[in-house]
N, C-alpha and C positions, 0 to 999 in steps of 0.2 A: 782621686786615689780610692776613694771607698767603693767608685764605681768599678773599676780595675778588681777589686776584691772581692766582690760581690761576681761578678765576671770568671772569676778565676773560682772561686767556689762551684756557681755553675757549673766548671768544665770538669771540675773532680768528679762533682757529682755522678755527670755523664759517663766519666771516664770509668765510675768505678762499678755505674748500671752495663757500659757496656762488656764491663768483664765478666759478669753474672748472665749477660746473655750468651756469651761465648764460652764458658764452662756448660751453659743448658744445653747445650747445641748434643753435648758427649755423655755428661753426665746426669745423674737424679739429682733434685732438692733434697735429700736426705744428704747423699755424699758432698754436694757441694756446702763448705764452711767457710767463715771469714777468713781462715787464713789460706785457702784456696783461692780466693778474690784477692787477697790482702798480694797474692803471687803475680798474679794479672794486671796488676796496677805499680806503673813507676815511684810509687810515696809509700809510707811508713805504715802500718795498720791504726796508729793511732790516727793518722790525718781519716781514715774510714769512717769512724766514732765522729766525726765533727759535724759529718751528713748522716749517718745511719746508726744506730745504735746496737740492729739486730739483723740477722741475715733475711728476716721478712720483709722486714722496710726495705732493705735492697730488691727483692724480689715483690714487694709492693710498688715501686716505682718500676719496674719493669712492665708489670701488668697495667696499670696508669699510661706509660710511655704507647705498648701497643693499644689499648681504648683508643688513644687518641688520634693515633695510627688510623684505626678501622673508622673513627669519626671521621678523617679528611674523607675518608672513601663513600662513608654515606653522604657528606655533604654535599660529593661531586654527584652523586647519585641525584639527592634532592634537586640541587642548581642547574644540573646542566640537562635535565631535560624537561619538553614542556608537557607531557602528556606519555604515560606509560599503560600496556597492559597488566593486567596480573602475572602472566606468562614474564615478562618482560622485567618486573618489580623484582620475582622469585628467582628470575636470572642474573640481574644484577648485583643484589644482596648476596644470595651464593658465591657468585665471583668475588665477594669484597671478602666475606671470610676466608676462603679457597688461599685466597694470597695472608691470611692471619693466621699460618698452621700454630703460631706461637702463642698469638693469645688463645684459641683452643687448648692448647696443653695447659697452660697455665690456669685457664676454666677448669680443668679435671684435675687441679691437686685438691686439696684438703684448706681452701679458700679461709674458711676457720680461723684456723690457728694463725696463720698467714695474717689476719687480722686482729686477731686477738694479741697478735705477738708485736705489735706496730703502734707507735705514740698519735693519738687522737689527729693530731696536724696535718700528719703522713699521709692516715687514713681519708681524712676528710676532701685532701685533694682525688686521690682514686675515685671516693665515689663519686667527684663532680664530672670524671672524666666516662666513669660509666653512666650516670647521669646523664649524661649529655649524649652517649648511643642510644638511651632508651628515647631522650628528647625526638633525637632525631630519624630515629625510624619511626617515630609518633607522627611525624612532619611528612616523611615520604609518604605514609597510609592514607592522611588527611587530606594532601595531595593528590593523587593519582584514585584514591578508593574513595571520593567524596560517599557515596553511598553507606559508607561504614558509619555507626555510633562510634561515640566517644565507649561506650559499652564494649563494643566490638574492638575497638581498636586495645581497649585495656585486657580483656581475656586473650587477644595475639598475642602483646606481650606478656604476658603471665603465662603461656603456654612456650613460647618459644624462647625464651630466656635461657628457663630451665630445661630446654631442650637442646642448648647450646653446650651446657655442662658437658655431655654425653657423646659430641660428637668426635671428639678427639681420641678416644680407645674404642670408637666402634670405627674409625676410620686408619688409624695408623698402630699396627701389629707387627713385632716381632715375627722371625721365624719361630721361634719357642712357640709363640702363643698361637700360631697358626697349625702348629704342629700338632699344641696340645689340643684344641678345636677339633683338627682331625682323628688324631687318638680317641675322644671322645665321644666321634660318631654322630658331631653338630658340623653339618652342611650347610655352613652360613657363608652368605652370600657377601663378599666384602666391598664396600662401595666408598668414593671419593669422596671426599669434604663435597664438592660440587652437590654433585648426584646427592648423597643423604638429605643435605640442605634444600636445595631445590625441592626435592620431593615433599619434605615438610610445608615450604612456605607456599608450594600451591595448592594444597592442601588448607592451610591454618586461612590465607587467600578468597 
């Protein structure tokens, strides 16, 4: 029985992360509120409070859910092959974010407060799951870039991390913002998740 409940907690849980993902899909984190989630889910608002306390924690486990997402993707990166170029590394990796436009967006809100606003527990699993992206593209470098320091492989990530933040509003623009760009008299050149990324990591490479 307690397994069954425990099971069934789980599935709110999910249930009630994936309503917060289908409200992002349309709207901001500003306009989405519990009881805009509380709409999207077949239960009460209170059964919400039982998994979440605060609309960060819901949207801290959304950002957790995609980490772990892009983890399976570096894993298959790591595992399934025996010998890569650089070329090849900075192709692969781009492909894996390219397919994660979400956890980019989510990189470019105001990460902060998002954690600031979330109970230690919440928080602690998130960072094990980004933890374990930075683990793991540590593993892919080690791998295929033997040539690299442990030096070198730490200034990568400390350079592309924080370059990750950035990719999501320099890659995905409104009419408005494309408009106002124009108006403006800035001929910026707009480029893909793909393309900006690549370019970075064979570069940082």
């Amino acid at each position: 029985m307690l397994k069954k409940t425990s099971e069934q907690i789980a599935e709110r849980r999910e249930e009630i992360v994936n309503a917060c993902e289908k409200l992002y899909q349309t709207m901001s984190f500003k306009e989405i509120t519990l009881k805009e989630i509380g709409n999207e889910v077949p239960f009460s608002r209170p059964t919400i409070y039982n998994s979440f306390q605060t609309k960060e924690e819901i949207f801290l486990a959304l950002f957790e859910r995609e980490y772990e997402r892009w983890n399976a993707a570096l894993t298959s990166i790591l595992e399934d092959n025996e010998k890569l170029e650089k070329k090849e590394i900075s192709a692969k990796i781009a492909s894996s974010l390219a397919e994660r436009v979400q956890l980019l967006k989510l990189l470019s809100m105001n990460n902060y407060d998002m954690e600031a606003n979330s109970r230690k527990e919440l928080l602690t699993d998130f960072k094990k799951a980004y933890g374990r992206s930075i683990q793991l593209v540590c593993m892919i470098l080690e791998k295929f870039c033997p040539e690299k320091s442990l030096s070198d492989i730490q200034n990568f990530i400390y350079i592309f991390y924080p370059f990750m933040f950035g990719i999501y509003p320099y890659t995905s623009v409104t009419e408005k913002q494309r408009s106002a760009m124009c108006d403006a008299g800035i001929n910026y050149v707009y480029q893909s998740v793909y393309e900006i990324t690549y370019s970075c990591l064979i570069r940082l490479l």
